[in-house]
N, C-alpha and C positions, 0 to 999 in steps of 0.2 A: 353806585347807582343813585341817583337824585331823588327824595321820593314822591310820590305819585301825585301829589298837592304843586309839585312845582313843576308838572307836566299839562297843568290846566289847556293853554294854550294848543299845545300837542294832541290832548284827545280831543279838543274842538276842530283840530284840520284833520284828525282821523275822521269825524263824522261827514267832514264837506266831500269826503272821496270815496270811491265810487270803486278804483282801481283797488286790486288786492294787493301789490305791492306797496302800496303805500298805509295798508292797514297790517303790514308785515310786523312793525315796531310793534303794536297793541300785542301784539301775540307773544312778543319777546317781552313788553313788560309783565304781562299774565306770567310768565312763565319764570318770571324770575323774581316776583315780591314773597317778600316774607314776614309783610308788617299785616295785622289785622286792619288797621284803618286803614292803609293801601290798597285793600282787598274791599272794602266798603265802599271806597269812593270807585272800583273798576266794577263793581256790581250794578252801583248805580248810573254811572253812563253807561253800559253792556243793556241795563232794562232802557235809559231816557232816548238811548239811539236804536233799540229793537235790536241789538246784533244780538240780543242775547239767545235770540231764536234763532242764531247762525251758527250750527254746529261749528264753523272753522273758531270761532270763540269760546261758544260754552262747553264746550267738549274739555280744553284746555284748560277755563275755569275752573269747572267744575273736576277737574282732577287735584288739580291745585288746592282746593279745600278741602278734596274726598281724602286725600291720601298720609303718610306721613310727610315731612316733623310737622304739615301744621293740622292737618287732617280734626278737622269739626263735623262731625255725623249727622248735627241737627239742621245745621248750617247749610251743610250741603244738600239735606234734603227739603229745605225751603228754595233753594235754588231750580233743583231737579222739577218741582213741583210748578215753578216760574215759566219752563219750559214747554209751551204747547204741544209741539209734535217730537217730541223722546225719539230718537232712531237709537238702535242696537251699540253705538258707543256711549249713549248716554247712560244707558242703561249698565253696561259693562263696567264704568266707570264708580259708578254703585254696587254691584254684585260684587266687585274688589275689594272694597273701601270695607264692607261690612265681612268680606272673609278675612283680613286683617284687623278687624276690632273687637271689644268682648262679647259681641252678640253675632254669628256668624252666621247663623239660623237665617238670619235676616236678608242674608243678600239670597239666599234660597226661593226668600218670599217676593223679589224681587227680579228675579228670574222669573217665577213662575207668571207675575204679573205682566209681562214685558210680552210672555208667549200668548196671555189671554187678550195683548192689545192687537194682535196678531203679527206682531213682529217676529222673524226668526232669528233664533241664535245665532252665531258664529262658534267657529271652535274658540274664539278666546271666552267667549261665555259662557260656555261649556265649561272651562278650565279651572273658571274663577268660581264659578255656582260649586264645582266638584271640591278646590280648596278650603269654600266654605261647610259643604257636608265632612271634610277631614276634619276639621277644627271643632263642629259640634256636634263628633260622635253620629252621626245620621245613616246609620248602614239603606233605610229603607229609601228615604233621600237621596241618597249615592246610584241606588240598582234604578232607582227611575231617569238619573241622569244619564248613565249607561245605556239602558232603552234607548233614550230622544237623542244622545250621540249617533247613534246606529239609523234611527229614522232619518235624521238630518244631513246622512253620508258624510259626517267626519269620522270614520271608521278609521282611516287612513291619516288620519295626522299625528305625528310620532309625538310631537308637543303635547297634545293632548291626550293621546293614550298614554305616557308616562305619570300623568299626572291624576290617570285613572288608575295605572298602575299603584301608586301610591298608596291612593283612597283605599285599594283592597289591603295593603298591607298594613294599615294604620286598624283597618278592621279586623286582622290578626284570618284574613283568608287569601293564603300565600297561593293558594290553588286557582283561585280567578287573576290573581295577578301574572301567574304564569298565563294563564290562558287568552288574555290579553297583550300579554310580550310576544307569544305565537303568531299572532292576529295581526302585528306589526309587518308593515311591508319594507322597511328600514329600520334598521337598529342601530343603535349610537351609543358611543359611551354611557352617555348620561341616562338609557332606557337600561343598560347591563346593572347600571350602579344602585338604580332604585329595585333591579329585583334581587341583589345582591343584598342590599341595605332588609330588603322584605325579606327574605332567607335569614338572616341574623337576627331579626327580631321576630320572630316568628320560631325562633328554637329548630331551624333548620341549619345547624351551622355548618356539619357537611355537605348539604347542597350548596350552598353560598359558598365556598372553597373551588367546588365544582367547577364551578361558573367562572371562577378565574382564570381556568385552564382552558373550559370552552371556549369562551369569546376570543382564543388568541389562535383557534386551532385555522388550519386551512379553509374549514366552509365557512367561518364568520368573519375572521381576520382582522378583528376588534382591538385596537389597542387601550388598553388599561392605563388609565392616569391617576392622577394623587389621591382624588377621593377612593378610584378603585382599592389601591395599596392600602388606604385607610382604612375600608371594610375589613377588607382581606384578616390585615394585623389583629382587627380587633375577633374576628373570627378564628384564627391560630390560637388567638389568649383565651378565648373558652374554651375550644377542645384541647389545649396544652399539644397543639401541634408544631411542635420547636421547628424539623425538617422543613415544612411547609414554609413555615414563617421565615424560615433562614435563606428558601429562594425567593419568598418575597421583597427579602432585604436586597438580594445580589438585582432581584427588577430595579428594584427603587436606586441603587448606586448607578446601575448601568442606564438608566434615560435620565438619571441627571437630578432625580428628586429628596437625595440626600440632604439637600439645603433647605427643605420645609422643615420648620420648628414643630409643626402640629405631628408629621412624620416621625421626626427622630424622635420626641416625643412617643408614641405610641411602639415604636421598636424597643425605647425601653420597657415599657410596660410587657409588651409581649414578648420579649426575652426574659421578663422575672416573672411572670404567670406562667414560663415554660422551665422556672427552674433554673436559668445560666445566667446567673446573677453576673460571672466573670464579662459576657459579651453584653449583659446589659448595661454596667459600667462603662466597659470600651467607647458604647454609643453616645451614654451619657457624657462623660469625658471629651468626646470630639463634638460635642452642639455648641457651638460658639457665643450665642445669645440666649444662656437658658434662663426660661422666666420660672416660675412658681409648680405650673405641673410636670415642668421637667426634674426641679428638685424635687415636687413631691411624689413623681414616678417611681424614682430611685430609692427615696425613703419607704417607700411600699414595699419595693423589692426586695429591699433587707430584711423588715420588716415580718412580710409573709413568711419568709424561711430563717425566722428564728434567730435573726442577727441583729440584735435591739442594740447594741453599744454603735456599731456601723451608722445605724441609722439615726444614732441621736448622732453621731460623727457629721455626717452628713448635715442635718440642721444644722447645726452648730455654725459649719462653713457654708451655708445658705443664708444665715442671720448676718455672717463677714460680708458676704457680696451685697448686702445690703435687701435684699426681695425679701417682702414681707409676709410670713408666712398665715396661710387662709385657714378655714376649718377642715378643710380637707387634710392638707399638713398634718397638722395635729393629732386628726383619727389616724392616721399611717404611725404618726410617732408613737403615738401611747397603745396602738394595739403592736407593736416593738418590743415595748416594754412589755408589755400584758404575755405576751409569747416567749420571753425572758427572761420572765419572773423578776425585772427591775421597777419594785417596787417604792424602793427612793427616788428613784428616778422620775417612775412617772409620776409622783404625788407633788414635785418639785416643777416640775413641766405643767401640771395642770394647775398649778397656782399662780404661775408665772403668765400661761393664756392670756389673762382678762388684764393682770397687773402691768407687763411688758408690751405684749403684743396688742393686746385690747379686742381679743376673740372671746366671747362669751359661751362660756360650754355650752356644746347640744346634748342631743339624748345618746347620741352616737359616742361622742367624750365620756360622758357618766359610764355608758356600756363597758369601754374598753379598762375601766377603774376595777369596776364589778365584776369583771372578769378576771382582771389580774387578782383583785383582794379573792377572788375563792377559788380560785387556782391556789394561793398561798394559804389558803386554810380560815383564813380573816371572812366568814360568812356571813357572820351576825354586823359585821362592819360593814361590809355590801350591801345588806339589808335595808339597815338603818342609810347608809346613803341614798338608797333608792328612795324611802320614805322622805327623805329632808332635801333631795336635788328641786332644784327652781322651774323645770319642767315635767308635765304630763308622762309619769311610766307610761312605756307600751308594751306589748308582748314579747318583743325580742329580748327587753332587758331584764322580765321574770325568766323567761327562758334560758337565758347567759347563767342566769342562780341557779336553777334550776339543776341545770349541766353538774356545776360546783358542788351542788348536794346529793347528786348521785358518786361524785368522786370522792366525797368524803365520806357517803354513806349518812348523809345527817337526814334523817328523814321528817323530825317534826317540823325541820324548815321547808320540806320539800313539801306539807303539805300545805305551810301557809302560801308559799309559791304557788303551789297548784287553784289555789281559791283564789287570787290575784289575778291567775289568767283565765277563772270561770267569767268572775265579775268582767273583764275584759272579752270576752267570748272570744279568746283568742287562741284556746286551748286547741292543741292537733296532735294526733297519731301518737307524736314522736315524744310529747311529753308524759303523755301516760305511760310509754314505754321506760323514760326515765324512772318515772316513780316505782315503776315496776321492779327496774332493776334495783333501786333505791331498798325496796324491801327483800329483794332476794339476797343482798349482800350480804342482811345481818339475819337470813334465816326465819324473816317473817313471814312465813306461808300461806296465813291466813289470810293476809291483808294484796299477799299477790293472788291469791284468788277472787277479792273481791274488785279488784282492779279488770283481771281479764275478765269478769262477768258483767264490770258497767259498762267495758269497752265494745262488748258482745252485747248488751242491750243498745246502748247508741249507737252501733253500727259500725265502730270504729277501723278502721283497719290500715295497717302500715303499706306505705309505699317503698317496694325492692330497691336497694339500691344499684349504681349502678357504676361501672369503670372504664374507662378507655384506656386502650395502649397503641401507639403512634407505632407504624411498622412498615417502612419503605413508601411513608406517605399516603398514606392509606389507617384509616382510624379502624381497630376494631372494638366491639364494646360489647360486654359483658355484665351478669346479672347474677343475683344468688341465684345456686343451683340452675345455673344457667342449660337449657336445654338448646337453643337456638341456632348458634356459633355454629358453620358449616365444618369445623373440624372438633367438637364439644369433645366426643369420643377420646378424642389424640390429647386434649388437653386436662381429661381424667386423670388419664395414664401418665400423663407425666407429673401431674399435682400427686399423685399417690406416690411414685418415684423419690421425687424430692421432699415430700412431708419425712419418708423415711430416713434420708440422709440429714434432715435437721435435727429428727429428735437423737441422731449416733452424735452430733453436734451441741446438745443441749437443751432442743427447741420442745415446750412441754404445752400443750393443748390445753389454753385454761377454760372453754365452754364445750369441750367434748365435740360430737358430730356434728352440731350446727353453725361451729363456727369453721368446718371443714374448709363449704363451697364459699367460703365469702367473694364475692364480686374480682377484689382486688387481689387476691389470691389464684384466681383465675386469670386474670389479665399476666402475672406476673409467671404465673404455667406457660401461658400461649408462648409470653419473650422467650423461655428458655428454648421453645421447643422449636421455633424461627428462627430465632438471632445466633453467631456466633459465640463460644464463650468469651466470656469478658465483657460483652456486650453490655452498655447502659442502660437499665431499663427505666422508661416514665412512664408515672400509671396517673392518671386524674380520676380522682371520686366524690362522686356526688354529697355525701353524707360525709363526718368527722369518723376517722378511722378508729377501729377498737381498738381495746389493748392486747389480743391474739392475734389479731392481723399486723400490727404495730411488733410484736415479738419475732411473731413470722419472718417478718421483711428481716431484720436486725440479723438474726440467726441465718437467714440465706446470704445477705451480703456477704456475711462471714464465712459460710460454707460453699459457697459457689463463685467466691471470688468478682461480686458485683456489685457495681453500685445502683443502687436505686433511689429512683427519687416517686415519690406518691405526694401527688396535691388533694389535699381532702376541702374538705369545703372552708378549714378553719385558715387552711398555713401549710406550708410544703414541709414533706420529711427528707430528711437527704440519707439516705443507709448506707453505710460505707464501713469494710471491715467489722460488721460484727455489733457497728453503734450507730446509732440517728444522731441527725445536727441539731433534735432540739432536746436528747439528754433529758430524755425521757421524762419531760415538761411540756404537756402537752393537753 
């Protein structure tokens, strides 16, 4: 395109005419400059010929400088400002521009201003003022636009209410969002996806599961597309719902979606957050164009269930194909290592980071060091790293030591730990509890009374954990000493059954009756007392599984001829015959 200086001539016979098609061009050059002085010289014949008070012009302008790649806020609001009589796309044009920029509040204010000139909204300003209360946190903002939606009768526009839909989900209130999907007089993919996407963030992942099954039933007859599958996957990989996820897979091959990278992507991941590392490979294997989170999918997955040499295997031939591996990578690799206990390995890998690759460790990298060194006993060398790493400790990475010095029972470290996470006020529940056990181990009684008494003056109190077991597609979930379970009764009687046949087996109770009802001990009662024998059982738990429930499992494999697999919060156990896959390194 020629630029706008050497159209002089051209906007002089656009001002002699009168006709609209011959002011067609001026609208195509607005629409397609990308020079700031180009835009300077069309502002100023737009003001010297008055078109500028011709919405068919300033409208188009004034998008062209509101928006991106070249989008000027100040700019355009000298513009807007230029404009006598503003109508509802001018205005629109702004409420956008400012929900897309770092002050989003702003186009709020610009809404509400547009209403006090007495102009009425449209649903697209409705949509854009709501995007900008998403973006600046505005719950009370959001519920008045909802209001003036409903006065204004765009109750009914499906565009717009998905994008109210949103607003509630963003606000973590999954319950107006549904009650807004109700209130829809058409539903469409893209309204299923956002209260699906609301569902999984919002920690409702079996209703969002739900929802997959609904919208395809006879009364809705909603077909599911690639972002759907993408929820969906990402919802089977938090509740380790394999079955689920495995007919999610047979959707996505049979309408043809197998050929998305972001897909197969995410089938690995949720094949190894379910435990079947064998089919999460298969998939990885068949992606024909894998970039970086496909390799670092895979290296996760080994990774998580304790197969740290695989997953440096893996990098290894991910550095040959040439893709260069991100920070992400590297927290997969070295928490491999840290689950492994290859601790040459990863001390060799995290020097190589900055030097090779030119990744500069985060706090996440230092963590997965400090984990592996007090895993190995090397505490005081975890320490001393924490003090001397190039960033800000936070609570996660006292907490990882923390962990370490209750399994070695080192308690003076445990309490310099414990004053690291005062000063941080980052201290919870679960770490007093460590300290606790830190002092029961070596019989110090006094100081675990003085523990449970500051945790009883602060208030403190632990959260039950809790466990899922996947059972003909259907999740059921289970708590200590769990009362609830509509069969709780029948899965006593069988945890007492089977505790018996473990200890004829070897299986010896190392916390006595409280470590009886543990959660996942219960989930693993229900399998037996459902499933076939031989039956594989998955259990996912919320918390890092003990070391009685950890012997449990080991000793049933063995005696009941099962494999089980339990994802704790750290890294999957795989129990098979009698042993776990992480060899009792954990």
């Amino acid at each position: 395109m020629k630029p706008i200086s050497s159209h002089s001539s051209s906007l002089s016979h656009f001002a002699s005419q009168s006709n609209q098609t011959h002011l067609e061009p001026l609208i195509s050059v607005i629409k397609s400059t990308t020079q700031r002085t180009q835009l300077l010289q069309i502002h100023a014949y737009l003001l010297r010929t008055s078109l500028l008070q011709e919405s068919t012009f300033s409208v188009p302008f004034l998008n062209r400088i509101s928006l991106p790649p070249i989008q000027n806020l100040n700019y355009s609001l000298q513009i807007f400002s230029q404009i006598l009589n503003p109508n509802v796309m001018h205005y629109n044009t702004m409420i956008r521009a400012y929900s897309m920029s770092i002050h989003p509040e702003r186009g709020f204010y610009v809404y509400r201003d547009m209403i006090r000139q007495g102009i009425r909204p449209n649903p697209q300003s409705s949509s854009f003022v709501t995007k900008s209360c998403i973006r600046s946190s505005s719950l009370f903002r959001g519920l008045q636009i909802h209001a003036r939606i409903f006065r204004d009768g765009h109750h009914s526009d499906t565009l717009l209410l998905t994008t109210l839909m949103d607003f509630y989900s963003s606000s973590g209130n999954s319950n107006n969002a549904h009650k807004v999907f109700d209130e829809m007089p058409q539903r469409d993919t893209i309204a299923w996806n956002v209260l699906i996407s609301c569902y999984t963030r919002n920690n409702r992942t079996r209703d969002a599961l739900h929802l997959f099954d609904t919208m395809q039933s006879q009364e809705h007859k909603c077909k599911p597309d690639d972002v759907t599958c993408l929820l969906t996957l990402q919802a089977c990989s938090n509740l380790c719902m394999l079955e689920f996820g495995e007919r999610v897979h047979e959707y996505i091959k049979h309408h043809g979606y197998n050929q998305s990278l972001n897909l197969c992507n995410s089938l690995v991941s949720m094949y190894s957050k379910c435990g079947d590392l064998k089919k999460a490979y298969e998939v990885f294997q068949d992606i024909p164009n894998k970039d970086v989170v496909s390799w670092t999918s895979m290296i996760s997955g080994f990774a998580s269930s304790g197969y740290g040499q695989e997953a440096i295997n893996v990098f290894k031939e991910m550095v040959k194909t040439g893709i260069p591996p991100d920070e992400q990578t590297f927290t997969a690799l070295l928490s491999g290592c840290s689950h492994s206990g290859l601790i040459n390995e990863a001390r060799f890998i995290f020097d190589q980071m900055e030097k090779q690759f030119n990744v500069t460790p985060n706090i996440h990298h230092y963590g997965c060091i400090v984990d592996l060194m007090g895993r190995v006993g090397l505490l005081e060398d975890a320490y001393n790293l924490i003090i001397s790493m190039n960033c800000t400790p936070d609570a996660t990475i006292w907490r990882t030591l923390l962990g370490s010095c209750k399994l070695h029972s080192h308690f003076d470290l445990g309490e310099r730990v414990i004053n690291h996470l005062i000063e941080l006020k980052g201290q919870e529940a679960g770490d007093y509890i460590l300290l606790l056990n830190i002092y029961h181990s070596i019989g110090n009684f006094e100081k675990v009374m003085e523990i449970r008494k500051l945790m009883k003056e602060k208030g403190i109190q632990t959260t039950p954990s809790a466990s899922t077991i996947e059972i003909k597609g259907e999740i059921h979930e289970f708590r200590v000493d769990d009362t609830l379970h509509l069969r709780i009764s029948e899965v006593y009687e069988k945890l007492d059954e089977i505790e018996k046949q473990l200890k004829i087996g070897g299986y010896v109770e190392e916390i006595g009756g409280k470590g009886r009802y543990h959660s996942e001990k219960l989930a693993m009662a229900f399998g037996v007392l459902v499933t076939p024998p031989r039956t594989k059982l998955r259990v996912a738990k919320d918390l890092r599984i003990c070391v009685d429930c950890h012997n449990f499992a080991k000793v049933f494999s063995g005696v009941y001829d099962r494999e089980v697999v339990i994802r704790d919060r750290m890294r999957f156990h795989h129990f098979r015959e009698g042993r776990c896959s992480c060899n009792d390194f954990w």
